[in-house]
C-alpha atoms as one frame of an Amber mdcrd trajectory, in Angstrom:
protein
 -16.815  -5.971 -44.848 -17.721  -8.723 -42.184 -14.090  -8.868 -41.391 -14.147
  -5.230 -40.530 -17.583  -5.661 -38.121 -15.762  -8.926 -36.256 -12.752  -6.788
 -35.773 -14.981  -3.875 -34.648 -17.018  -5.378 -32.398 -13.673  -7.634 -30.645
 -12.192  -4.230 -30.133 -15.594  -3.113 -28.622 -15.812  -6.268 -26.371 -11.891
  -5.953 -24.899 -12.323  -2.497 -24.490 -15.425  -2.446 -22.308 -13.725  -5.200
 -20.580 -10.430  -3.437 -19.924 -12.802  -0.545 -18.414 -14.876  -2.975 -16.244
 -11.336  -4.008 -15.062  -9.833  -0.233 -14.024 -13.288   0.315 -12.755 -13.229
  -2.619 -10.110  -9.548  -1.641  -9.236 -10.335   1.928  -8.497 -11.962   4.181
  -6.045 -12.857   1.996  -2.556 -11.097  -1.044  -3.675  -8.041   1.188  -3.670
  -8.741   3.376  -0.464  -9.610  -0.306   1.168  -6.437  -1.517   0.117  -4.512
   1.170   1.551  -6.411   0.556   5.261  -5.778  -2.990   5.162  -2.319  -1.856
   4.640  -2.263   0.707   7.251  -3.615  -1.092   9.269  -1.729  -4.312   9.378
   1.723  -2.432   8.833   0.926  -0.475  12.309   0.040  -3.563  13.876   3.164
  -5.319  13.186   5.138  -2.150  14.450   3.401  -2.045  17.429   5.746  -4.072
  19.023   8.812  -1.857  18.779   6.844   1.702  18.647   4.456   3.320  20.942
   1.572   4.971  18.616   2.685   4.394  15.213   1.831   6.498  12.177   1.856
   4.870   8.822   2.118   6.484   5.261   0.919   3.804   2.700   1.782   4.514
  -0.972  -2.305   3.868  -2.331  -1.270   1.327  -4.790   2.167  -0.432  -4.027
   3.929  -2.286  -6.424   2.467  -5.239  -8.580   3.121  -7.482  -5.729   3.002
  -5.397  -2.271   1.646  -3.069  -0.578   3.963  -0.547   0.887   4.365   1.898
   3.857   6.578   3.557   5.983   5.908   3.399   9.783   7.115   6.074  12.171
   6.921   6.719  15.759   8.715   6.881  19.613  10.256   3.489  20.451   8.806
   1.392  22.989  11.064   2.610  25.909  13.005   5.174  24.186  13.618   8.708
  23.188  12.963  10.376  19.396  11.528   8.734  16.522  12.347   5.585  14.906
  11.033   4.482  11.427  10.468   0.975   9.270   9.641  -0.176   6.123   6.914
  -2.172   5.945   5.956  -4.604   3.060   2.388  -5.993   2.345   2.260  -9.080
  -0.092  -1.024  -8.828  -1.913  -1.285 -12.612  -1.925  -0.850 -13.863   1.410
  -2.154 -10.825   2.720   0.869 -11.076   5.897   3.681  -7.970   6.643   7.097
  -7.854   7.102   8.890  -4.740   8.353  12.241  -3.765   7.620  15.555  -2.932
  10.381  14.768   0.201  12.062  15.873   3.565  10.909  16.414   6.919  12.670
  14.232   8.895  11.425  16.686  12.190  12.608  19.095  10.553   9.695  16.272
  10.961   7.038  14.735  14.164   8.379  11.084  12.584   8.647   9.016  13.478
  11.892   5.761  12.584  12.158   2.537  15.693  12.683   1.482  15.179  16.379
């Protein structure tokens, strides 16, 4: 019988623990996330696009934040887009080669 209780009440302990965990990864820590992301990702792109737009997936992978970053090249015609990969550690961005955008059938709303 006091097996049973010591189980019960370990279950009860990692449980509320696992839900103190999804609670403190949810909500504004995610939508915060996703800024930081945007934000960084269109500041790293503002060096080859004019006024970019970002779409951030809200979570990323375990490791990185993701996004893809669109706009009209510095200097050019159309739309160009990149790939642009947060690290959740080091909180720094890389983007990826630049794509035509025509090529994947992605335009941006303006």
């Amino acid at each position: 019988m006091q097996r049973n209780k010591i189980r019960f009440c370990t279950l009860a302990i990692a449980m509320a623990a696992a839900a103190g965990a999804a609670r403190a990864s949810s909500g504004d820590a995610w939508q915060e996330f996703a800024s930081e992301v945007e934000g960084k990702c269109k500041q790293a792109a503002r060096a080859s696009i004019e006024f970019p737009h970002a779409v951030v997936d809200p979570f990323g992978s375990e490791h990185y934040g993701i996004a893809l970053v669109t706009g009209k090249p510095k200097g050019g015609n159309g739309f160009v887009s990149y790939f642009c990969v947060y690290d959740k550690q080091t909180k720094s961005v890389e983007l990826g080669s630049e794509l035509q955008t025509d090529e994947m059938r992605i335009l941006p709303e303006e």
